[in-house]
N, C-alpha and C positions, 0 to 999 in steps of 0.2 A: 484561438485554439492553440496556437502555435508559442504561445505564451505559457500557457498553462500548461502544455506538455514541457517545454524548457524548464520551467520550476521546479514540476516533479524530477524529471531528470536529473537535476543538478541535488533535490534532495537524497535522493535512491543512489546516486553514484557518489555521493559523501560518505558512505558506510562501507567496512572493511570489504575489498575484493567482490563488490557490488558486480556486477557484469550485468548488461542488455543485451537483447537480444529478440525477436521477432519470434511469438507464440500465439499461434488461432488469428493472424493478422494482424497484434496488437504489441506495440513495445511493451516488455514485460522485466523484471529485473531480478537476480537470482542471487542467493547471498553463495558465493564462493563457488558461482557459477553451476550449481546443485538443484538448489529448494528454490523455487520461485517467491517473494515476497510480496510484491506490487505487480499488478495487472493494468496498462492505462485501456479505460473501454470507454472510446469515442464513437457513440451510438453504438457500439455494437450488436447491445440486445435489445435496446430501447431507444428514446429521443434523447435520452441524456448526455453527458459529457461526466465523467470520472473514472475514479479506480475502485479497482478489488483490490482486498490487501486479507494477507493471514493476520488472525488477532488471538488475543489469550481469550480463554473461555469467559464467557460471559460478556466479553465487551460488546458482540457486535447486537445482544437484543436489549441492555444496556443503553446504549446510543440509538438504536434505532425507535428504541419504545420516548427516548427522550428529546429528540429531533429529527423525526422523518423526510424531515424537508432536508436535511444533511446529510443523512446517512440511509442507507439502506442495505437489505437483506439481497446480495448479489446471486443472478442462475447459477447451478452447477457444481458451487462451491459453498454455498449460505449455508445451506445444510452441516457441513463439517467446522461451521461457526466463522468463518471469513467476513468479512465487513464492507460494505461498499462504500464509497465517500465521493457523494457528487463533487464537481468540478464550476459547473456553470452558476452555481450560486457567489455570492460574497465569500470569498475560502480565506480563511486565519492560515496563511502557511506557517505559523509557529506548531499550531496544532496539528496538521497535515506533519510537518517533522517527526512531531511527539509521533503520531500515527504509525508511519513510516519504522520509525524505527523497531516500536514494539512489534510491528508483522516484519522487521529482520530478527529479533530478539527470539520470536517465537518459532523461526525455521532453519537459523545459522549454527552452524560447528560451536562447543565450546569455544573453541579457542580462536574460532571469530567476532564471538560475545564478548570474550578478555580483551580481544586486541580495543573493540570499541569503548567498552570499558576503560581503558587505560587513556585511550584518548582523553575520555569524559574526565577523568581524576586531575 
């Protein structure tokens, strides 16, 4: 476990002015220290191991109608369209990246979008 939370971490805090920090128990990561983007829920609400993340509309019934076993419809927050992304299966972290960033994309400052952006170019 202590594995997969370092990968996440190291993904979440590669992005502009990422900051952690401890929310409902759970490292949590906030773009600009603001909007939360990634949630890591180690059982928290079930026997699983993963994250909640914010996603663009449609992604998360998208992924979840298309691999269940990967992804899922996360408590408290599904409803406003967030995505879950187990942890304890086989994880692509190229994809978890992609993942990751589109839930900073969809909750960061312009001008924390540009700064990543600029990276990327």
């Amino acid at each position: 476990m202590d594995d997969v939370l370092e990968s996440l971490r190291t993904v979440c805090m590669a992005l502009p002015a990422a900051q952690e920090r401890l929310s409902h128990g759970e490292p949590t990561w906030f773009a600009g220290g603001k909007k939360t983007f990634v949630m890591f829920a180690d059982h928290h609400h079930d026997d699983r191991l993963g994250f909640w993340c914010a996603a663009p509309a449609g992604v998360q019934e998208e992924l979840v109608a298309a691999e269940p076993e990967r992804f899922f419809r996360p408590p408290y927050v599904g409803h406003r369209g967030w995505l879950g992304v187990y942890l304890d299966v086989d994880v692509d972290w190229g994809e978890v990246r992609e993942i990751v960033e589109e839930a900073y994309r969809s909750v960061a400052s312009k001008r924390l979008v540009a700064e990543l952006d600029s990276r990327d170019a």
